[in-house]
N, C-alpha and C positions, 0 to 999 in steps of 0.2 A: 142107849147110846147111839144106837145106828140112826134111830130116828130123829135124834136131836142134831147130827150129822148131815140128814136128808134136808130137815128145815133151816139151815143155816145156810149152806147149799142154793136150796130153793129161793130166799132171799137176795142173797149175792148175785144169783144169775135174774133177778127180778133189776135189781138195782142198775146192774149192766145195761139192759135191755133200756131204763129209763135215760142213763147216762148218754149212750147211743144215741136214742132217739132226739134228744134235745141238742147235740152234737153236730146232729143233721142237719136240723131244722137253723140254728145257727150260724151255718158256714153255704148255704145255699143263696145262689143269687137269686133275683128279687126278676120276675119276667118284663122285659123290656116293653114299653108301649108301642102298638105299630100305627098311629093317628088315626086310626079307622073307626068307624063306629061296625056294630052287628051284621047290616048289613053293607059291609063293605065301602061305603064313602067317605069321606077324609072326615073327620073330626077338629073341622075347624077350614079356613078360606084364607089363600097368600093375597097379600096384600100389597099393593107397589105405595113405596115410598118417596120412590125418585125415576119420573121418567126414565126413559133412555133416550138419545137422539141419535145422528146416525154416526156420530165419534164419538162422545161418550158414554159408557157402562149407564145402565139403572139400577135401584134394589128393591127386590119384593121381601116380603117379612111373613111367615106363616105360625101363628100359634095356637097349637094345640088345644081343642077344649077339653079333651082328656085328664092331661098329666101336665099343661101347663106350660109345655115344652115350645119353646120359641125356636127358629131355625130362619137363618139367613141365606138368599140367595143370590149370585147377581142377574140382572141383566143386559145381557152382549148388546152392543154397540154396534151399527150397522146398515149400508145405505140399502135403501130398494128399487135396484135398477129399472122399470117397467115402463121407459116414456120415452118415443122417440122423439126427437127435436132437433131443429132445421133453426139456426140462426143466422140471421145477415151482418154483414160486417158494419160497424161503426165508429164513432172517434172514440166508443168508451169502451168496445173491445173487438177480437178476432169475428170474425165469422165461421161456421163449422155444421157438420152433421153428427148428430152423436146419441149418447140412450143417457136418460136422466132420470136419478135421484127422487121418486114422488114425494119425498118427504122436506129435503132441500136442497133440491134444484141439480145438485151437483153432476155435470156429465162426464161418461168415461166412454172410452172408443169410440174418441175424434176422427171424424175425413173429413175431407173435403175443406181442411182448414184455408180462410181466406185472411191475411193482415188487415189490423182496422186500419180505416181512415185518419187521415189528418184530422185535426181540428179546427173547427172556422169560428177564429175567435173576436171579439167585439176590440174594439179602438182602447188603449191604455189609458186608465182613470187613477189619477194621482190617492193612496189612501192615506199616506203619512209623507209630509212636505219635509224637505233633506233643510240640514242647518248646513252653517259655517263648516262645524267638527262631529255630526252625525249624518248615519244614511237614512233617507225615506225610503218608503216604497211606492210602491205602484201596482196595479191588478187588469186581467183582463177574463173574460169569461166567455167559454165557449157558447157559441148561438145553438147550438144543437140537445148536446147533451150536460150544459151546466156547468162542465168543469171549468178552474177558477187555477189561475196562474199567478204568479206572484212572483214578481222582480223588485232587487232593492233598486234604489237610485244613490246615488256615489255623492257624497260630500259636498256640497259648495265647495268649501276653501275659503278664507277671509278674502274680502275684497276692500284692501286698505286704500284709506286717501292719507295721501303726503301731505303734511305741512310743514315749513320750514321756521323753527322762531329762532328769532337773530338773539343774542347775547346782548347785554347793555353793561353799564358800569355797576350793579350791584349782582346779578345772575349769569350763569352762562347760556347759550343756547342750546340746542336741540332739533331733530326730527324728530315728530311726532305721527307715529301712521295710527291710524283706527280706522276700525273697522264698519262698512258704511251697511252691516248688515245688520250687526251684531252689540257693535260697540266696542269689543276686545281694542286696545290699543296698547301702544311700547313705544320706545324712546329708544332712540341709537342717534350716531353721528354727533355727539355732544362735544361741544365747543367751550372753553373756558371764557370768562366775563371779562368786559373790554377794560384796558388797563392803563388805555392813553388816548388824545386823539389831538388832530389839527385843531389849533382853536382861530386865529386869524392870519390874516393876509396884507403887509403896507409895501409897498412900490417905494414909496417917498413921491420928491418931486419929479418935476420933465426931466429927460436927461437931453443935453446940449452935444452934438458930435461933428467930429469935420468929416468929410469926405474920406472913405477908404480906411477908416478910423477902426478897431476893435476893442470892446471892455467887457467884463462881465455883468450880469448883472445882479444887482446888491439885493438878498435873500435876508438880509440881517434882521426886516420886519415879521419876520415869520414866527410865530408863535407857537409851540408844542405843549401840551399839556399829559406828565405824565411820560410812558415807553411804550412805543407805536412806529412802527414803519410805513414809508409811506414816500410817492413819487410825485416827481414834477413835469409838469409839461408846459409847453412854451409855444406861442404862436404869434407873427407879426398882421399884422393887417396892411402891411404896404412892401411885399417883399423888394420891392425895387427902389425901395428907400433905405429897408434897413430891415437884416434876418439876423435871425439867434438860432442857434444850432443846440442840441439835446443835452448838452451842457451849461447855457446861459451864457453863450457868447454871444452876446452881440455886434456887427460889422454893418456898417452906412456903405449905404452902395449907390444913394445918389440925393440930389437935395431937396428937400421938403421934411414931412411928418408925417410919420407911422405913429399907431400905438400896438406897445407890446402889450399882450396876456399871459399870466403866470397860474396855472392851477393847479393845486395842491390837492392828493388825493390819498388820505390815507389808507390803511391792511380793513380797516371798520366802512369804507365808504364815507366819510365825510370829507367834505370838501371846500377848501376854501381857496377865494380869487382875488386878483386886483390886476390892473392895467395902468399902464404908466407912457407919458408921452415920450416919443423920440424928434429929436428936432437936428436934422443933418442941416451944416452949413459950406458954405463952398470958398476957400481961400483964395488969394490973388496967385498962387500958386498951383493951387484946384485948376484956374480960369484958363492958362497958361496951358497945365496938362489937357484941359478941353479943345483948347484952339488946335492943340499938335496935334490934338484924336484928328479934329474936323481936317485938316489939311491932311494927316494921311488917308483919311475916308476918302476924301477930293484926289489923291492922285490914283487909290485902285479903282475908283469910280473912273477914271481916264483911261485905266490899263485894263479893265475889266469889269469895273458894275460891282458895287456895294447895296446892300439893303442898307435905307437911309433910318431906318428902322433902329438899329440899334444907337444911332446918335439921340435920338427922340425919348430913346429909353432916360437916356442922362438929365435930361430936363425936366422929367416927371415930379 
């Protein structure tokens, strides 16, 4: 019994021992790779994938020929100051002393800053020609270092011609401006179509008058066509025969023949005329009033001197 005790025993603590062991070996990590190889050198070569410049980052790439293990790194960004430089001033930038960038250019700890120069630029050459209602331009280019300037030019503006068209009896009128650059035109100042006008002018016959006599004179031949206003004007040809006043009075004022003129001018401009004789006559009573003029002429000519002048008027 003890011995079948011993071996049962013996088993169980054999079993353990297996149990244990495979317990161990299960729950152990796995030894990490260090990228080396035996002798010590890397197990593999970083690789750049993307420069660097001197502001922005690059990356290299290194993977492992071991374990296969890929690892990313970057690389910093950054300038290399190692280059003294002496610039002179000009129209396209300062002048300075300072330490620069071998890589690009860029310099830091300026003296001796000097402002650039003006620019000495070329004569203004038209590049795009201005309309009516757009801007052009215009350029000019520095002689030195190239730079290229650029100004607009301002609008024309229409440059309208007037025409005037009169109205007739079927249309009305109008201004008319267009434009002498472009063509653009427009219409304003519109006038309604004519709705009347003067169409003739009769006097009739001579008229016969005495001395000192006043009548109007007869308009009755006058013809209108239509509704239209419109003026008259009057002129004699022999005022010391015989005038008419802005009314159409006529008065003899000594004896012979005048001809009146009557012209008709309507709101349209047309115009129509006629002339008519005047034939002043002198009565035995006219003859009478003559002699008493002459004989008072004859006594202030005694008492004092007359212009003989106005008796002479009478006789014309």
């Amino acid at each position: 019994m003890k011995k079948l005790l011993s071996i049962f025993l013996a088993v169980l603590m054999a079993f353990s021992v297996v149990s244990f062991t495979v317990s161990a070996e299960e729950t152990a990590e796995p030894e990490k790779c260090t990228h080396k190889l035996e002798n010590g050198d890397l197990a593999g070569v970083w690789e750049v994938k993307l420069e660097p410049t001197c502001t922005e980052s690059g990356i290299k790439v290194f993977r492992c020929t071991l374990c296969d293990e890929v690892e990313v790194q970057p690389i910093y960004a950054g300038h290399i100051y190692n280059k003294e430089v002496t610039v002179e001033p000009s129209c396209s930038g300062e002048g300075y002393t300072g330490i620069a960038c071998s890589v690009c250019g860029d310099v830091k700890d300026k003296t001796n800053v000097v402002p650039a120069l003006p620019h000495e630029y070329s004569e203004w050459t038209d590049k795009l020609a201005p309309t009516c209602l757009e801007t052009g331009s215009r350029e000019r280019t520095c002689l030195v270092c190239s730079n290229v300037e650029t100004e607009a030019i301002p609008a024309l503006g229409h440059d309208y011609k007037d025409t005037v068209v009169a109205p007739n009896y079927e249309v009305g009128g109008y201004t008319l401006h267009e434009c002498n650059r472009c063509g653009h035109s427009f219409k304003d100042t519109e006038t309604e179509k004519l709705t009347g006008r003067v169409e003739s002018l009769e006097l009739g016959d001579k008229i016969t008058m005495s001395y000192g006599a006043s009548q109007p004179i007869d308009l009755s031949g006058l013809k209108i066509g239509g509704d239209v206003k419109y003026t008259v004007a009057y002129k004699s040809s022999a005022e010391n025969v015989a005038v008419i006043d802005e009314n159409g009075n006529i008065t003899a004022k000594g004896m012979g023949s005048a001809k009146i003129t009557v012209t008709v001018t309507d709101e349209y401009n047309n115009i129509v005329e006629d002339t008519v004789d005047i034939k002043v006559n002198f009565s035995i009573l006219d003859w009478f009033k003559i002699i008493g003029s002459i004989l008072m002429a004859a006594i202030e000519i005694v008492i004092g001197g007359l212009d003989f002048s106005a008796i002479g008027e009478l006789f014309k």
